[in-house]
C-alpha positions in Angstrom: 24.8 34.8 69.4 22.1 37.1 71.8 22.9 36.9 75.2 19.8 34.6 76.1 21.8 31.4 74.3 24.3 31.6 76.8 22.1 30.1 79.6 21.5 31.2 83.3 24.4 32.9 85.1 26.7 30.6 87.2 25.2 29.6 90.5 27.2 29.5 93.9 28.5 25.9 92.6 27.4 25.4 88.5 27.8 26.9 85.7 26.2 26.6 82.2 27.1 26.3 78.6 25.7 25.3 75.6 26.0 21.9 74.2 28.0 20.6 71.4 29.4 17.1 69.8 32.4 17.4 72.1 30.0 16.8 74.9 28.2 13.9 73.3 30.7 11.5 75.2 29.0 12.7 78.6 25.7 13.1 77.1 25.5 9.6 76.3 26.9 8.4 79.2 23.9 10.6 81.2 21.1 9.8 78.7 22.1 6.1 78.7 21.9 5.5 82.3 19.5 3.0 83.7 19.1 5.2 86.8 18.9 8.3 85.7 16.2 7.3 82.8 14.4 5.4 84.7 11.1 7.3 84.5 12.0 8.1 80.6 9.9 4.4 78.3 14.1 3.7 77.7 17.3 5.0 78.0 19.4 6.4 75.2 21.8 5.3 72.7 24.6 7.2 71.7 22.8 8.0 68.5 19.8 9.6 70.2 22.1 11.1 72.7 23.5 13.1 69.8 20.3 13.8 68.0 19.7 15.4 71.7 22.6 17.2 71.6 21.3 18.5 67.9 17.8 19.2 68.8 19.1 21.8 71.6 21.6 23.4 69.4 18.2 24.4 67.0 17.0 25.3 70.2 19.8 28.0 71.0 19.7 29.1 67.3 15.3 29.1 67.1 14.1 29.9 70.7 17.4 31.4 72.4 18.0 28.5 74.8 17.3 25.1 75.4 18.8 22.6 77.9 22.6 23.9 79.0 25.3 21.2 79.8 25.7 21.9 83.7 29.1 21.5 85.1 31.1 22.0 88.5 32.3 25.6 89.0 35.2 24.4 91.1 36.6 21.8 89.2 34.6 21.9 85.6 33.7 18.4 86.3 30.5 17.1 84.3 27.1 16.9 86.5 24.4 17.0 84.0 22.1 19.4 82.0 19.1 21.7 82.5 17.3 24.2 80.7 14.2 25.5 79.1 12.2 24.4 76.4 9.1 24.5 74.3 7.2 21.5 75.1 3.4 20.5 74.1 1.0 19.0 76.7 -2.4 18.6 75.7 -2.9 20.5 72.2 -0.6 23.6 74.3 2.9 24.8 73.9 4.6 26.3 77.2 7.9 27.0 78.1 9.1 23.5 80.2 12.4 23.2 82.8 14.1 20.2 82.4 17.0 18.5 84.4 19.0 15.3 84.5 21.9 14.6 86.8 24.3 12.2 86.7 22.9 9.2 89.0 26.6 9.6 91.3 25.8 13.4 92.0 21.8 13.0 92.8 20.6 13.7 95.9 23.3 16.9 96.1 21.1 19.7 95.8 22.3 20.1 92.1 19.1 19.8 90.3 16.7 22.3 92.5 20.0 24.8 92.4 20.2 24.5 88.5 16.8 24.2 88.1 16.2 27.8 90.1 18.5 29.2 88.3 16.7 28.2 84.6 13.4 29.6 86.2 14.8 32.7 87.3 16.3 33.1 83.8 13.3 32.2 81.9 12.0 35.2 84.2 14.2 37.7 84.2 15.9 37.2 80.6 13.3 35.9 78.4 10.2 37.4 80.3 8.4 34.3 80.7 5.0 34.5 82.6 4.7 31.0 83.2 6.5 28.2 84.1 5.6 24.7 84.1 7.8 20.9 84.8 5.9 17.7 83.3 7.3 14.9 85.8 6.0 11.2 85.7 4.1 10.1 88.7 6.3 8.0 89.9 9.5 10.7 89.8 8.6 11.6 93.4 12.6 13.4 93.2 12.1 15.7 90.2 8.5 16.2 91.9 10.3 17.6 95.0 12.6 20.1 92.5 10.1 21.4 90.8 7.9 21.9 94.1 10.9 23.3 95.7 11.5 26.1 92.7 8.2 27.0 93.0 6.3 24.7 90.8 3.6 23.3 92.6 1.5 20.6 90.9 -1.3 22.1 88.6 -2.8 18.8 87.0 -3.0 15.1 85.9 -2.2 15.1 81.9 -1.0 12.9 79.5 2.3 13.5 77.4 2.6 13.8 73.4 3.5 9.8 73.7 0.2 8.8 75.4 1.9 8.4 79.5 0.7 9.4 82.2 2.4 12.9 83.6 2.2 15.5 86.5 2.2 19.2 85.5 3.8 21.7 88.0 2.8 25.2 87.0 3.7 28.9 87.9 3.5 32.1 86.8 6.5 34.0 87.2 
């Protein structure tokens, strides 16, 4: 395993790892919410929580990260993931930061702090150039993250399943 799989350095209050089945209990839990999927077209079963928790393992192994299970430094407790990953937005491939939190712990700081801390990996580890975050209009919350890590919105597109999305964009 190269040193990039392992995911950002802890912050002041998370830490990262990557995902496996033993998390797919938490996973599901987070990708089935209501809340927390509620700019997503549905949430997820357990089934596509798992093929979620598959499609960043290939990740790690392939690209050398993906999205990291984010947890409480203090306690270990379960807040959510983030990460990078390859995503395609109009015929282009660039390098995307993601984030879900736990609809309980929003509103904490959690997803700007692990968010940074993804960016300034994708920076400083993987020497990206370029940054981007593909929100849905409506997500006025993740809009405020990515604006607040330095993403600042770029353009009107629409995703690979025909929605309407915002692209934050930076080089780094």
């Amino acid at each position: 395993m190269n040193r990039h799989q392992q995911g950002p350095p802890p912050t002041e209050r998370l830490s990262f790892r990557q995902m496996t089945e033993g998390d797919l209990d938490d996973m599901a839990a987070l990708l089935g919410d209501p809340d927390v999927m509620r700019h997503y077209p549905k949430p997820r079963t357990r089934e596509e929580s798992l093929a979620w928790i598959q499609w960043n393992q290939r990740l790690y192994q392939q690209e050398g990260f993906g999205l990291w299970l984010v947890s409480l430094r203090a306690t270990g407790e379960f807040v959510g993931d983030c990460g990078l990953t390859p995503q395609e937005i109009e015929g282009v491939t660039e390098l995307e930061v993601g984030y879900h939190v736990r609809a309980d712990l929003q509103g904490n700081g959690f997803a700007t702090e692990a968010a940074r801390a993804c960016r300034d990996h994708a920076r400083d580890a993987l020497g990206a150039t370029r940054l981007i975050a593909i929100v849905r209009p409506d997500n006025l919350a993740s809009q405020w993250v990515a604006a607040k890590i330095g993403l600042p919105f770029e353009r009107e597109a629409v995703s690979r399943s025909g929605l309407p999305v915002r692209v934050h964009a930076a080089s780094l």
